[in-house]
C-alpha positions in Angstrom: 1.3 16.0 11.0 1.4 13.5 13.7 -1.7 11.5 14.4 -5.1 11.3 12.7 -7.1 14.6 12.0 -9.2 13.7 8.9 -12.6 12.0 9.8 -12.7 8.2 9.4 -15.7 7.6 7.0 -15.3 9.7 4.2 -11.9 9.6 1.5 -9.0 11.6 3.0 -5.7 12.5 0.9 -4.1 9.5 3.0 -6.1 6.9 1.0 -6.0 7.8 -2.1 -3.2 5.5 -3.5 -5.4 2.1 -1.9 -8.2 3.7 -3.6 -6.6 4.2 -7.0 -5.3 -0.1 -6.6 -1.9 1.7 -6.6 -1.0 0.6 -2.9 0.8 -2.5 -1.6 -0.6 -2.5 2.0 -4.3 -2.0 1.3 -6.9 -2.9 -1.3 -9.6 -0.4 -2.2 -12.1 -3.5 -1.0 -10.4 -3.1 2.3 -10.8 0.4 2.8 -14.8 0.6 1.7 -15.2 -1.8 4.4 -13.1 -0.2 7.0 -15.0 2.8 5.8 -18.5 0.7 6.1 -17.8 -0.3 9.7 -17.3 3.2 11.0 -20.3 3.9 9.6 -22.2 1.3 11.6 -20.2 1.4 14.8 -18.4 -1.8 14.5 -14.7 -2.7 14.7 -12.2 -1.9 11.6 -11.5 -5.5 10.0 -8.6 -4.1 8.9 -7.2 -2.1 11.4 -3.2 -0.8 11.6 -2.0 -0.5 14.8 1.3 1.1 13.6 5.2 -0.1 14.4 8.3 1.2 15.2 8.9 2.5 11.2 6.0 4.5 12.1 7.2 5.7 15.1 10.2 7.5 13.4 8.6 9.0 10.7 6.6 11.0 13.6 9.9 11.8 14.8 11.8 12.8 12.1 9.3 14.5 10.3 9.9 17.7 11.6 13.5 17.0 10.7 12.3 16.2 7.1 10.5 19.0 6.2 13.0 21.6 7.9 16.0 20.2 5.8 13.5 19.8 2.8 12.6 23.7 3.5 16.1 24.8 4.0 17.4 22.8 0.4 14.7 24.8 -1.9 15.2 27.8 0.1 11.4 28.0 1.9 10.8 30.3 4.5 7.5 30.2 7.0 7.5 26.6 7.5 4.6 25.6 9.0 4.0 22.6 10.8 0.8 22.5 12.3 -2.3 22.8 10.3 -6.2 21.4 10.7 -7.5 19.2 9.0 -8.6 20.8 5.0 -11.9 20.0 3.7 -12.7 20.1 0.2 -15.9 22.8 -0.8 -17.4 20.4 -3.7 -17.1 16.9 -2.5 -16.8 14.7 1.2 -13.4 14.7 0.9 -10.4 16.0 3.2 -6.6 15.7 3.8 -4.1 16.9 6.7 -0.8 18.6 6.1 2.8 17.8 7.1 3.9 20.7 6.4 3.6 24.1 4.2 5.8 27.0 3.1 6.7 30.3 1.5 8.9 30.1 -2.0 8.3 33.8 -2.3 7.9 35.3 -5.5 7.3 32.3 -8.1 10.2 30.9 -10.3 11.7 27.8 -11.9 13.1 25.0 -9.9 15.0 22.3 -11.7 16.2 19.0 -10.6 19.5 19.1 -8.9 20.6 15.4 -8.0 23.7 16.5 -5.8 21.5 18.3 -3.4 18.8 15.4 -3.5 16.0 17.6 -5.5 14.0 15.9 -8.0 11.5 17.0 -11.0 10.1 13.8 -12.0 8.1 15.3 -14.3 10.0 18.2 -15.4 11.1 21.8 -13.7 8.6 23.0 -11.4 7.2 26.5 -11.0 6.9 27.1 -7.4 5.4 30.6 -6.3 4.5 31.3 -2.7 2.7 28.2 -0.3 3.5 25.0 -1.5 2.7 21.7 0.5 5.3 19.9 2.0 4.5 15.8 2.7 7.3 13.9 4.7 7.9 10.0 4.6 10.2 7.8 6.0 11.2 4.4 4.0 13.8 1.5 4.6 13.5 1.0 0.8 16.8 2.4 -1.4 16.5 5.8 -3.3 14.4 6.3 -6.3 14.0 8.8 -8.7 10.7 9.3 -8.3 8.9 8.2 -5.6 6.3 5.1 -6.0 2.7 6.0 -6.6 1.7 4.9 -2.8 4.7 7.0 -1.2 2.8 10.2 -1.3 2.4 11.0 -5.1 -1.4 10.5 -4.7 -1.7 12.0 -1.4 -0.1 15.7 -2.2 -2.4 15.8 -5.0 -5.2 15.5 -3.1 -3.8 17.8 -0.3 -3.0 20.2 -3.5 -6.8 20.1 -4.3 -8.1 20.3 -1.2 -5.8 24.0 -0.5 -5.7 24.7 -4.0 -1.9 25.8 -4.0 0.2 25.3 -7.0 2.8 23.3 -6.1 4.2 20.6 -3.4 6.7 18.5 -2.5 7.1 14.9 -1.1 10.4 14.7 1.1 11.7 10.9 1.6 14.2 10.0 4.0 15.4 6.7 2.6 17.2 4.2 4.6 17.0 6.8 7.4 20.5 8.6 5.4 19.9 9.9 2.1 16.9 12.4 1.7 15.3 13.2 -1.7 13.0 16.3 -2.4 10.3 15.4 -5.0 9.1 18.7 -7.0 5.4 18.5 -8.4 3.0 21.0 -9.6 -0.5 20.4 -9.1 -1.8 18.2 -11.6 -5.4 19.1 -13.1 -5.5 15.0 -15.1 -4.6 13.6 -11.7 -7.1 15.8 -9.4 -9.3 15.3 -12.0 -9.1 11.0 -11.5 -9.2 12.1 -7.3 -12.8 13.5 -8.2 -13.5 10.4 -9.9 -12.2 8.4 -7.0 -14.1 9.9 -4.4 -17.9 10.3 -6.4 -17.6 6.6 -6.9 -16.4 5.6 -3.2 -19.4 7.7 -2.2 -21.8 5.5 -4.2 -19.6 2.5 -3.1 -21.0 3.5 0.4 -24.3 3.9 -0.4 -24.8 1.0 -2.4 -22.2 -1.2 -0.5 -21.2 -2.5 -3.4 -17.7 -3.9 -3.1 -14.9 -2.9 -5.9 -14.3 -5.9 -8.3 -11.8 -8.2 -7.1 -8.0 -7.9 -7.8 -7.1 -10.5 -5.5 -8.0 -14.1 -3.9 -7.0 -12.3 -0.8 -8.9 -9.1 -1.8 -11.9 -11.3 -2.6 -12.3 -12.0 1.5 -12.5 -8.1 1.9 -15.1 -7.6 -0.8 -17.4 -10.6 0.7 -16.1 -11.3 3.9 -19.4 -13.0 4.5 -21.6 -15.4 3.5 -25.4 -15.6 3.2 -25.6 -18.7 4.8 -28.0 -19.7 2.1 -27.8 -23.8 1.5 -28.4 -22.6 -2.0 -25.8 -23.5 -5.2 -25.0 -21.1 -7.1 -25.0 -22.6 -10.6 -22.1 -21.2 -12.7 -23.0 -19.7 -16.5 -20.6 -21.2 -18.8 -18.4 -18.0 -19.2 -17.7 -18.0 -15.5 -17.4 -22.0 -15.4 -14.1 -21.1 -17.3 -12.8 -20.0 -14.5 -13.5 -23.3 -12.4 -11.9 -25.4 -15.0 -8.6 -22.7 -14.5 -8.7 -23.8 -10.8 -9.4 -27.2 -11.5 -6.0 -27.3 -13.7 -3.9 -25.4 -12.0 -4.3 -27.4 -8.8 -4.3 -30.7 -10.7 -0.5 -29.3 -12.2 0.6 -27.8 -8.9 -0.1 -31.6 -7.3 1.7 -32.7 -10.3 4.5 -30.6 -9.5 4.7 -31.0 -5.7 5.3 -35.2 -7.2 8.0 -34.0 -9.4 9.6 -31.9 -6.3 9.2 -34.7 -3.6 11.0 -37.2 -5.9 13.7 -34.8 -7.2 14.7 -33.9 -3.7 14.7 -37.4 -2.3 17.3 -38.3 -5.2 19.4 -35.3 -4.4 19.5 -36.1 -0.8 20.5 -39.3 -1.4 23.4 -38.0 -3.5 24.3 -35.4 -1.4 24.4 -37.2 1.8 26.6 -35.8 4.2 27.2 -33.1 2.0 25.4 -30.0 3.1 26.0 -28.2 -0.4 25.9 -29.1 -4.1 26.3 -27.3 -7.8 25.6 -28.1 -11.1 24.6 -26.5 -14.6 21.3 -26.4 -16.0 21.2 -25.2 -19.2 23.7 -22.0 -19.7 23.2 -21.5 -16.0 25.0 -22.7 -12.7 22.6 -23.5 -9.6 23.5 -24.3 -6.1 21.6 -26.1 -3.8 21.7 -26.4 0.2 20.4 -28.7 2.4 22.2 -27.4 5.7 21.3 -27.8 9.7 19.8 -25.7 11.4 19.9 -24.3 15.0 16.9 -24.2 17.3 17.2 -22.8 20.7 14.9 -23.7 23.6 11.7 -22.4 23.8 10.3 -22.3 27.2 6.5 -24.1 27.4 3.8 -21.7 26.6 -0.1 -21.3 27.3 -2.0 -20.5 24.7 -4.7 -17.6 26.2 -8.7 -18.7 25.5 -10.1 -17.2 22.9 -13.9 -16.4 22.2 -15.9 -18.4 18.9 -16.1 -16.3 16.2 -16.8 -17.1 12.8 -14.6 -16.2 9.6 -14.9 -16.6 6.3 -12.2 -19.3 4.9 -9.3 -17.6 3.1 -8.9 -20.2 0.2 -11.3 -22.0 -1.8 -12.4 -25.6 -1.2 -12.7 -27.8 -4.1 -14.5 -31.3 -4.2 -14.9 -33.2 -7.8 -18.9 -34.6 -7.3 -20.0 -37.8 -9.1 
């Protein structure tokens, strides 16, 4: 499936791992709001423009999914498909790719042909859904959470077929087949998922915070209220943490400044130097490096805008 066929304000299959906190790229506090501002007409604050990685996994899916079919024996590969709605909640996915394994029986994992059971042999009988991605990470054995796991389970409840696969090209030259069956625990936690985003939208009430940086998508604004917020003495705690911690890190950016200025002095000339620490040997380098010309550039004019600052500011008051 290339391009976007799933509407953009409700949960879609594509979501579901930023939505469960098990993706890398986007918190579940950035998708409510991404959500919240298609809602009111206003630009994504989060918006992925896509790159080249992108690029050739629209390519080579079709590639993907026909080698995928061809290794577990498929036949009626389908590649096009509208977008799949599910009949009990606001909640959708769109397909890479389906196909026929016939009458149902048994697959088990074969290594040497690049099929995988991570969670044991897998029935497959008749239409199963086939989800292709592309990654410059190494092989796994089974895929991570984020690379489709969550997504064909959703697509799996939304069709309500049996079985699927994910189909990873790693590295762009080893392919892996991943064997699931639909789950009924993990569909269950998608149902879950989406009644809370729902309420989540109705409520706007951001997700707790995992992050610092995930604390900017939750509140990404303030009230503008003069007010001070006076801290109760359980939540004071966690002022006295930041108070420490940036009280040891100056500490430690002390102890940094004068170890390096007493290893440069040693070193000198030298542009490399070793020594043991314990039962282990370090290196360290202090080498040129090369700069080429840069020709003089313009910055363009941008328009005021206001943002909310990224890192806390802290000020010890008399």
């Amino acid at each position: 499936m290339v391009g976007k066929k799933t509407p953009g304000d409700i949960v879609t299959a594509s979501v579901l791992a930023s939505l469960a906190h098990a993706s890398p790229f986007k918190s579940a506090n950035e998708q409510l709001q991404s959500v919240l501002a298609e809602m009111d007409g206003k630009p994504d604050p989060n918006p992925f423009h896509g790159n080249e990685a992108c690029d050739w996994g629209d390519m080579l899916e079709p590639l993907i999914l026909t080698e995928a079919a061809n290794r577990l024996g498929l036949t009626g590969l389908q590649l096009e498909h509208d977008a799949i709605f599910y009949d009990k909640l606001p909640f959708a996915c769109s397909l890479d790719g389906t196909a026929d394994a016939g009458l149902g029986h048994y697959v088990e994992a074969n290594p040497a042909k690049g099929i995988y059971c991570p969670n044991g042999p897998v029935y497959i009988d008749g239409i199963g859904v086939l989800e292709s991605k592309l990654t410059s990470n190494n092989p796994e054995d089974a895929p991570a959470p984020h690379r489709g796991v969550w997504q064909l389970q959703g697509q799996l409840l939304c069709t309500s077929h049996s079985w699927g696969a994910v189909c990873v090209l790693y590295n762009g030259i080893e392919l892996r087949v991943f064997l699931y069956q639909a789950d009924a625990a993990a569909q269950s936690k998608i149902i879950n998922i989406v009644q809370e985003f729902e309420q989540r939208k109705i409520s706007r009430e951001p997700y707790p915070v995992i992050s610092s940086k995930d604390g900017n998508a939750a509140y990404p604004e303030s009230n503008g209220s003069a007010a001070v917020l006076q801290l109760p003495d359980e939540k004071a705690e966690w002022l006295a943490q930041l108070v420490n911690a940036k009280k040891a890190k100056a500490a430690a950016e002390v102890d940094i400044d004068e170890a390096e200025a007493a290893l440069k002095e040693v070193m000198g000339h030298y542009e490399v130097a070793s020594a043991v620490i314990g039962n282990t040997a370090y290196q360290v380098k202090w080498p040129m490096r090369n700069y080429k010309a840069q020709p003089e550039k313009v910055v363009p004019a941008k328009p005021a805008y206001f943002k909310r600052q990224t890192t806390l500011s802290l000020k010890a008051l008399d």
